[in-house]
KELO-875283 format. One record per residue: residue in one letter; x, z, y of N, C-alpha, C in turn; chain. Coordinates in steps of 0.05 Angstrom, whole numbers, plus 5000, padded with zeros to 4 digits. Layout:
N
A  X  Z  Y  X  Z  Y  X  Z  Y  A
...
REM end
This chain:
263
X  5017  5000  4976  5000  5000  5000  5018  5000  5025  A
X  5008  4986  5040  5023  4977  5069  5030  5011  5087  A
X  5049  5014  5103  5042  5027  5123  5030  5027  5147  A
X  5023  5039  5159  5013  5033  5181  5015  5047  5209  A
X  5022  5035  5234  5020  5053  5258  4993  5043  5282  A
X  4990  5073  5293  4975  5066  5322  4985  5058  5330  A
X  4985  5039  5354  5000  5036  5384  4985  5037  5400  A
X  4975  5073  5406  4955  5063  5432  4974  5066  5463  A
X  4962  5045  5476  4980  5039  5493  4997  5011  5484  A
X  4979  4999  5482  4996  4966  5478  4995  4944  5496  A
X  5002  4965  5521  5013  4941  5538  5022  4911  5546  A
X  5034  4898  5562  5050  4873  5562  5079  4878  5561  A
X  5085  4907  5563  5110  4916  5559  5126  4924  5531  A
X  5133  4961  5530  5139  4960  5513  5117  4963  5487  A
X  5096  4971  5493  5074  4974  5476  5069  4951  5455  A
X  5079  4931  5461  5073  4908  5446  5099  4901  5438  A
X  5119  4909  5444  5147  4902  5435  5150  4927  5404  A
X  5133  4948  5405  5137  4959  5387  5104  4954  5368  A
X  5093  4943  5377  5071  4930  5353  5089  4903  5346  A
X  5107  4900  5364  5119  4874  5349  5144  4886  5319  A
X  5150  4905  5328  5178  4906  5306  5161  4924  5293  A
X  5144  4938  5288  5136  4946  5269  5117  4931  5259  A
X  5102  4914  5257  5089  4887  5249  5120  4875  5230  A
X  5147  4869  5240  5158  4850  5233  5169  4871  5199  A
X  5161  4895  5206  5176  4913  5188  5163  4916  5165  A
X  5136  4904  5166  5116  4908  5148  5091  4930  5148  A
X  5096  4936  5170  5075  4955  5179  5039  4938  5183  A
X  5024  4954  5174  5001  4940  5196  4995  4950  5210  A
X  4982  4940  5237  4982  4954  5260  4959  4951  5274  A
X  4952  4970  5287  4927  4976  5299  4933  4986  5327  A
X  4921  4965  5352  4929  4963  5377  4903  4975  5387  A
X  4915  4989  5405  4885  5012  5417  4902  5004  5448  A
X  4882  4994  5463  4887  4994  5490  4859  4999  5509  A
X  4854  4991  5532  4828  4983  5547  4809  4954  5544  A
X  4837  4937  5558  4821  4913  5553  4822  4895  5535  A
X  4809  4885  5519  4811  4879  5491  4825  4838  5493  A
X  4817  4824  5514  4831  4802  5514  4856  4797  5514  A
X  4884  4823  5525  4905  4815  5512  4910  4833  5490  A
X  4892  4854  5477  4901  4860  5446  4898  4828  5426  A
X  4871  4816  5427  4858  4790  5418  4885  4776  5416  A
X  4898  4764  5439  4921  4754  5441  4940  4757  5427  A
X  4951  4783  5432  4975  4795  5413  4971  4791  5384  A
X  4940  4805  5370  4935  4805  5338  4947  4777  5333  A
X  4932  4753  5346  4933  4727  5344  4962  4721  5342  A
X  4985  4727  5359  5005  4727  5353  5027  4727  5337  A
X  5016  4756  5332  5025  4773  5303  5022  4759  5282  A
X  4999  4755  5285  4986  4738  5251  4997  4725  5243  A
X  5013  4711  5257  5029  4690  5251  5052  4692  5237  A
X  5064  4720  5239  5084  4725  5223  5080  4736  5200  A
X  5102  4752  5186  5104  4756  5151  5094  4788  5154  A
X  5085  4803  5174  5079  4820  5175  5058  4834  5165  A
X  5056  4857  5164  5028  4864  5151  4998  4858  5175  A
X  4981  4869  5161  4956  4864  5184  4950  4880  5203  A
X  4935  4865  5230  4937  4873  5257  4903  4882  5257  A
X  4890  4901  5270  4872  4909  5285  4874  4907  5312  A
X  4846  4905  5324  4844  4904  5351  4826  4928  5353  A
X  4829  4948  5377  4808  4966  5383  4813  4973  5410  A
X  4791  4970  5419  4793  4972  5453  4777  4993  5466  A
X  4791  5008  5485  4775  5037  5472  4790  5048  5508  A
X  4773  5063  5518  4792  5093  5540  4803  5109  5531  A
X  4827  5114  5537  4846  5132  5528  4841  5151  5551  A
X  4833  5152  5568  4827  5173  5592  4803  5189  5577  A
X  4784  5177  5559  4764  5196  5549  4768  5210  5522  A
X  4773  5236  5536  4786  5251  5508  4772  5259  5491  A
X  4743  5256  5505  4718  5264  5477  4707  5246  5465  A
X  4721  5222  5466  4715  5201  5453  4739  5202  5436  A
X  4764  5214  5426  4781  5221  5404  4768  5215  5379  A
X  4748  5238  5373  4744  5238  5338  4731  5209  5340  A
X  4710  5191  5354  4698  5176  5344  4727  5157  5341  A
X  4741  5146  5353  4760  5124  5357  4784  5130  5343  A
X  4792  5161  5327  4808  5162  5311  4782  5149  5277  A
X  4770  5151  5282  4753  5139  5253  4745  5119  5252  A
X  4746  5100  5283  4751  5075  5281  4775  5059  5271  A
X  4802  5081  5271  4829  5068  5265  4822  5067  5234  A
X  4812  5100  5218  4818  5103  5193  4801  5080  5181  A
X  4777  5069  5189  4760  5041  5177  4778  5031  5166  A
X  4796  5024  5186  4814  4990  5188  4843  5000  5175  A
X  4852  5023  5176  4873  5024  5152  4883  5055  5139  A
X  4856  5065  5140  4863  5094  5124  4879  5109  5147  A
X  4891  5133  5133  4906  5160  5155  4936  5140  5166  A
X  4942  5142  5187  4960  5127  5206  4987  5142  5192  A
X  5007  5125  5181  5033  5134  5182  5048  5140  5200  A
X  5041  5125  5232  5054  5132  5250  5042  5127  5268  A
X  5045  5140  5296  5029  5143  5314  5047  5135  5348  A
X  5046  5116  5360  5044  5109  5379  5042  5117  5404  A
X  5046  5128  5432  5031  5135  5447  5049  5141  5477  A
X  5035  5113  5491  5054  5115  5512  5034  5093  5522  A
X  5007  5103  5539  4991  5082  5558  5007  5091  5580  A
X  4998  5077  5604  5005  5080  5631  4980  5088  5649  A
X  4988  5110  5662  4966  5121  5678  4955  5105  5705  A
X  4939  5100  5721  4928  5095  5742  4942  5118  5755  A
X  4942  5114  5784  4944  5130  5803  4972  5124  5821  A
X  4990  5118  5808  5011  5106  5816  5031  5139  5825  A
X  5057  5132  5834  5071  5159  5837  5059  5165  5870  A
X  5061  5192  5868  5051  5215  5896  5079  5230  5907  A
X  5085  5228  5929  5099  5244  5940  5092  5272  5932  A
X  5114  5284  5925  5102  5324  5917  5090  5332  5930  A
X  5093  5337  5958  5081  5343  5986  5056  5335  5987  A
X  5050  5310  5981  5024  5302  5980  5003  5312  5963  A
X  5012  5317  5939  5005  5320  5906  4984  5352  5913  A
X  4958  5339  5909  4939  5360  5904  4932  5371  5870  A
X  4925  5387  5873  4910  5407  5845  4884  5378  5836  A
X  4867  5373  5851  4852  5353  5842  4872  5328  5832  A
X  4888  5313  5839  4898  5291  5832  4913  5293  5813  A
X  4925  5318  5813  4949  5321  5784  4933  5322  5766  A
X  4909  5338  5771  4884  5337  5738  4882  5310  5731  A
X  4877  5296  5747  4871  5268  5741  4887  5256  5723  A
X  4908  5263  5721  4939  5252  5703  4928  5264  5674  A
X  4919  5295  5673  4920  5301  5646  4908  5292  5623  A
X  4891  5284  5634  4872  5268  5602  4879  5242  5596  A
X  4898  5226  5609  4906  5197  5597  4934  5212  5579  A
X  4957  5220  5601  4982  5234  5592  4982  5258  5571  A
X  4960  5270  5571  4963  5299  5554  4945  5305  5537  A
X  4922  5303  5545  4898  5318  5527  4885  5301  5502  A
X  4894  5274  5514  4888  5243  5490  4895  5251  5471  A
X  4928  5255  5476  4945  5253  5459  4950  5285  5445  A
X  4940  5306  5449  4936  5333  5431  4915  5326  5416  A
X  4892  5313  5423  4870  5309  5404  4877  5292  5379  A
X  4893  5271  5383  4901  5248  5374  4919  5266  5346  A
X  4930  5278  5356  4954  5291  5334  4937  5303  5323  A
X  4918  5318  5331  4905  5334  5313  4881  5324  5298  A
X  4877  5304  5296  4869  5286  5278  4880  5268  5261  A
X  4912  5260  5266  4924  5247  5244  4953  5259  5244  A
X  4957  5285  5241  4975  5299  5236  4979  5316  5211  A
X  4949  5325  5203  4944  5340  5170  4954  5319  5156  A
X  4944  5299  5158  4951  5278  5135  4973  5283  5128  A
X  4988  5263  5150  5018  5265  5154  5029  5291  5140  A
X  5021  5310  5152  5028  5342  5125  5027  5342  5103  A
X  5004  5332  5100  4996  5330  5065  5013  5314  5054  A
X  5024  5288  5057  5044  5272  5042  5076  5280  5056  A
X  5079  5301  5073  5106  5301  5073  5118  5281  5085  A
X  5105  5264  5102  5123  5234  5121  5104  5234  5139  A
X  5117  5218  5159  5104  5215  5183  5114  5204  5220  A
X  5109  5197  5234  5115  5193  5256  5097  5207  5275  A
X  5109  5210  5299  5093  5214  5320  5107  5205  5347  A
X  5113  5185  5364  5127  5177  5380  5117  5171  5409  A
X  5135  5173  5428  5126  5164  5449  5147  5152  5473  A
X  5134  5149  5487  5157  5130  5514  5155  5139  5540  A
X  5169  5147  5571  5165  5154  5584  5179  5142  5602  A
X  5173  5154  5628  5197  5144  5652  5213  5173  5653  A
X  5240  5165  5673  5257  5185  5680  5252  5209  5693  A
X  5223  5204  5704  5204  5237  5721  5206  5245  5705  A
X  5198  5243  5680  5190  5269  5661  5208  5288  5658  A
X  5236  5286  5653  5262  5296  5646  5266  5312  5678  A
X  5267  5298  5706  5271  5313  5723  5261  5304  5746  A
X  5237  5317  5768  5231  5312  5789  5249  5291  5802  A
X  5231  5271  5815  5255  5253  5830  5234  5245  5859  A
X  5249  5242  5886  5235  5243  5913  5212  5227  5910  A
X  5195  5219  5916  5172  5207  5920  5162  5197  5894  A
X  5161  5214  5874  5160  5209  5848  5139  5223  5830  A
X  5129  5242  5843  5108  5268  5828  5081  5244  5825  A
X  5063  5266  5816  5047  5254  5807  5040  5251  5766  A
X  5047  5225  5762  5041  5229  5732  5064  5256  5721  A
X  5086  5257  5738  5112  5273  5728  5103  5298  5717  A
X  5082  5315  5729  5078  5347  5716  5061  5338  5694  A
X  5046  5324  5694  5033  5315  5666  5044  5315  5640  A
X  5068  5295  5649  5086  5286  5627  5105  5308  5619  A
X  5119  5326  5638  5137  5344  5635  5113  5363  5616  A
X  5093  5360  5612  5072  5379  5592  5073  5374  5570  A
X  5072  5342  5569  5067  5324  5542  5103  5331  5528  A
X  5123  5323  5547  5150  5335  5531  5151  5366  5523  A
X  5149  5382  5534  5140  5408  5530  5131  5416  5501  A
X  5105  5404  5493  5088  5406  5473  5100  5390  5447  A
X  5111  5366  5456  5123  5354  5439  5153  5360  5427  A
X  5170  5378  5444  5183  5391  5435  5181  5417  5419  A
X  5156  5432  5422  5153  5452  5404  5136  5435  5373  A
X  5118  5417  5385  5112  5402  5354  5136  5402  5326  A
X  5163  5392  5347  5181  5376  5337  5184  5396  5317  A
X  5203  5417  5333  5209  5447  5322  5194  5456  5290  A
X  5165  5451  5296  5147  5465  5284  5149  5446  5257  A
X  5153  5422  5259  5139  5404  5232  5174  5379  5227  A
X  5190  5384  5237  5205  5371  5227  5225  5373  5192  A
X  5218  5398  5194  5226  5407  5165  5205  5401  5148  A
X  5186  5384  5153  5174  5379  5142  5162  5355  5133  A
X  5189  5334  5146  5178  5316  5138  5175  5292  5159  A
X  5158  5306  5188  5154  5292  5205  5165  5292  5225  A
X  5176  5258  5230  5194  5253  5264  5172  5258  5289  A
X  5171  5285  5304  5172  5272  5340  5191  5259  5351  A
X  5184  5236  5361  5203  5220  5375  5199  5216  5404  A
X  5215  5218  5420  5212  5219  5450  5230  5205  5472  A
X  5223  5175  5475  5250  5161  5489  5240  5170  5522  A
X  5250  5166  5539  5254  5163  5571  5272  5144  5584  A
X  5262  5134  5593  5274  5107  5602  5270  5109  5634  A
X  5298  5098  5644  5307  5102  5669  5321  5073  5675  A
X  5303  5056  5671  5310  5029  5672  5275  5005  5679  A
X  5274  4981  5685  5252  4973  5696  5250  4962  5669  A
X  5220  4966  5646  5222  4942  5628  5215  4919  5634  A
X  5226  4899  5626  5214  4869  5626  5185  4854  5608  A
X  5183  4836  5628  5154  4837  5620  5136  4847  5622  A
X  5135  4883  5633  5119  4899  5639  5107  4874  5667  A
X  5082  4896  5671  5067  4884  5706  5085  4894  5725  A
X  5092  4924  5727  5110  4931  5752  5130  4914  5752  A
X  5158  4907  5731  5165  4892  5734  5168  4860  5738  A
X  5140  4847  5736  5132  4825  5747  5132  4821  5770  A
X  5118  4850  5785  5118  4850  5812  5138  4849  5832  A
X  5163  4868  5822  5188  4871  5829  5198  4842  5835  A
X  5194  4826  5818  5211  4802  5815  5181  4776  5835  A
X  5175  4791  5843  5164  4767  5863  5156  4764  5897  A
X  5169  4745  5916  5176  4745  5938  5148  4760  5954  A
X  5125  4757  5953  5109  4773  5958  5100  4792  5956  A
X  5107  4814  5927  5119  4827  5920  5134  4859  5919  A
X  5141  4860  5902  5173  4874  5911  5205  4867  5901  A
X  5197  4841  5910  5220  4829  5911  5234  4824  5935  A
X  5266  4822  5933  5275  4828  5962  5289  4852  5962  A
X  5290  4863  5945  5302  4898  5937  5322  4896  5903  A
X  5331  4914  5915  5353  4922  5884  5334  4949  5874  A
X  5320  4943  5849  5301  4963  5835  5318  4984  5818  A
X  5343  4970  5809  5356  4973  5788  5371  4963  5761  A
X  5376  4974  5757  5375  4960  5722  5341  4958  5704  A
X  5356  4930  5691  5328  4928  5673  5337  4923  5648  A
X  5312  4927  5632  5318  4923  5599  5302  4910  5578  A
X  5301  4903  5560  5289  4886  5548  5271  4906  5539  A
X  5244  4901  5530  5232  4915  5511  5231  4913  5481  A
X  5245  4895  5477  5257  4894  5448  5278  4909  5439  A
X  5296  4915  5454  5318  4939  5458  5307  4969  5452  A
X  5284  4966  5471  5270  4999  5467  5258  5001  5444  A
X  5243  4980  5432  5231  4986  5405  5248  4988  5390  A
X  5277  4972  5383  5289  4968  5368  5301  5009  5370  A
X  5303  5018  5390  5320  5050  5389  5295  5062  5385  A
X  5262  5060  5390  5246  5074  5383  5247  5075  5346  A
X  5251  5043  5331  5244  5045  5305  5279  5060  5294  A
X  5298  5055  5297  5318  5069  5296  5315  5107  5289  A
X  5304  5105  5318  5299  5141  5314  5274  5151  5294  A
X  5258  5131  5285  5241  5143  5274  5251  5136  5240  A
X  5268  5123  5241  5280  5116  5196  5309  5138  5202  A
X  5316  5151  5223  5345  5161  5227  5326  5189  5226  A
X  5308  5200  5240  5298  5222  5237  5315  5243  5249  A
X  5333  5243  5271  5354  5262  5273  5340  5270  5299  A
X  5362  5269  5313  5339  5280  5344  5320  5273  5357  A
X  5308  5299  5370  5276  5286  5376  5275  5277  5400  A
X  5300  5274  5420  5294  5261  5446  5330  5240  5444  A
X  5314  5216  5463  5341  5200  5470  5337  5185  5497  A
X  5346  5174  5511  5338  5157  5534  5350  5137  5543  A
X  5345  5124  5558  5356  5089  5558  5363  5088  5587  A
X  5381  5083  5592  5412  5086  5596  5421  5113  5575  A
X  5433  5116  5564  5444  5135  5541  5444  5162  5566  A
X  5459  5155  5584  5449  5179  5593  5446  5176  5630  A
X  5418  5179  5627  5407  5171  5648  5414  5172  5680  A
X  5410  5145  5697  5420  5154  5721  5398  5165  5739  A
X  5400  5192  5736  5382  5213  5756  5379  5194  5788  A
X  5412  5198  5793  5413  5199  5829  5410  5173  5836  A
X  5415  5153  5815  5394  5131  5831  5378  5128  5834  A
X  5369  5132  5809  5331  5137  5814  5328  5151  5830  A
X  5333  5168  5840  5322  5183  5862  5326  5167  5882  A
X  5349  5150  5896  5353  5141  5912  5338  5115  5924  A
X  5327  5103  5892  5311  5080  5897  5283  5084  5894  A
X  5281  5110  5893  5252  5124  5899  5240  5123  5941  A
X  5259  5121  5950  5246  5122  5972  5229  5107  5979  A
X  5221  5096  5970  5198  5076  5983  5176  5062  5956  A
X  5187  5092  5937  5170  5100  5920  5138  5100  5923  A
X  5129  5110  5950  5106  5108  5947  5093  5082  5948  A
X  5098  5064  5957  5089  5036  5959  5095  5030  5928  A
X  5118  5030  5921  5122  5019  5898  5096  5035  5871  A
X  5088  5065  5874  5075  5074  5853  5038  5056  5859  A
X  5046  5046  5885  5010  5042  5895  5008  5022  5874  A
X  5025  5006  5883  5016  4989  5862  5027  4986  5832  A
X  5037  5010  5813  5045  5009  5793  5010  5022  5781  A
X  4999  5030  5804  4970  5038  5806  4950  5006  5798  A
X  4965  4989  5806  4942  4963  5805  4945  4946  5778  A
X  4973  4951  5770  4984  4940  5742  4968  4954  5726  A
X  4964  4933  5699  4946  4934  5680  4957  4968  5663  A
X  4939  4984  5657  4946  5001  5641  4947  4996  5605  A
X  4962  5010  5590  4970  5001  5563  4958  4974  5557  A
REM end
């Protein structure tokens, strides 16, 4: 019998670069995003290769009481999930700290945090019961450390690492990888980085370094058959003080990382 992963959060970025290498691995895969015309796309894609089989499910990840129904929509289409996926992109775009109210930071928690506690706790017994398992995810460089005009999704996420480092703790003798990349680089192909690269734009600026999203899947599936540590990040080790530096004019840049398509 095939394996199988979520990817909710299957983006134009890396979300689909890792339905792609685990598709190529023999996985089948089940794409959980919002809008269902580029999951349609991607399956269609996929199909094409020697891979195992693709699902489409198009679903809010912001609605966390819609969990149990949409975790039993995955189990239809391929039984308890071997591995689990989970890295959508929030609306709201980054907030200056100063700015950052008690109402708006709530707004972060149920796409970044509360999805994804429900999510585990629906296909995590399994994973117990047979002794294997994944649980993975993807982030930007906020999470790891405050950076100037950068708050916003950042206390969310610094929750979701939090939690996911005591998971790790708790269940790795047992079997199961938490996996946790951070990336401090622009992916390609993403929408923000589309935007970056166009004269109307935000193009006209040095964003940074960028990276392939084949690169990141390829160190996401790495850490999850290596099983050794539960965090790594891309640049190996990340450049804080640029990012901070090319944060200034962060807020324009999060407005519209606000208008780019989420997972």
């Amino acid at each position: 019998m095939s394996k199988s992963i979520g990817v909710f959060g299957a983006g134009p970025g890396l979300g689909q670069a890792v339905a792609r290498r685990y598709a190529a691995e023999g996985y089948d895969v089940v794409l959980v995003a919002r809008r269902r015309e580029p999951l349609e796309q991607l399956a269609e894609d996929l199909a094409g290769g020697a891979g195992g089989a693709v699902h489409v499910i198009s679903a809010d990840l912001t609605d966390t009481a819609a969990v149990p129904a949409l975790a039993e929509r995955v189990r239809r289409q391929v039984g308890h999930l071997d591995a689990l996926y989970y890295a959508p992109t929030p609306d709201g775009g980054f907030v200056p700290a100063a700015d950052l109210t008690a109402r708006r930071a709530r707004d972060y928690l149920p796409l970044i945090f509360y999805t994804l506690l429900d999510l585990v706790q629906q296909f995590l017994p399994p994973m117990l019961e047979q002794g294997d398992g994944a649980i993975l995810t993807a982030q930007g460089a906020s999470t790891v450390q405050g950076l100037p005009n950068m708050s916003g999704p950042g206390p969310a996420q610094a929750a979701q690492r939090n939690y996911l480092q005591s998971l790790h703790a708790e269940v790795s003798g047992k079997g199961i990888y938490v996996g946790m990349l951070y990336i401090g680089a622009l992916i390609e192909n993403s929408a923000f980085h589309s935007w970056t690269t166009t004269p109307g734009g935000g193009g006209g600026r040095d964003w940074g370094p960028t990276v392939s999203p084949d690169h990141l899947a390829a160190l996401l599936w790495r850490m999850h058959t290596a099983k050794g540590a539960a965090e790594a990040s891309y640049p190996a080790r990340l450049r804080l003080a640029a990012l901070g530096a090319a944060s200034l004019s962060g807020r324009r840049a999060g407005n519209h990382a606000a208008s780019c398509a989420r997972g």
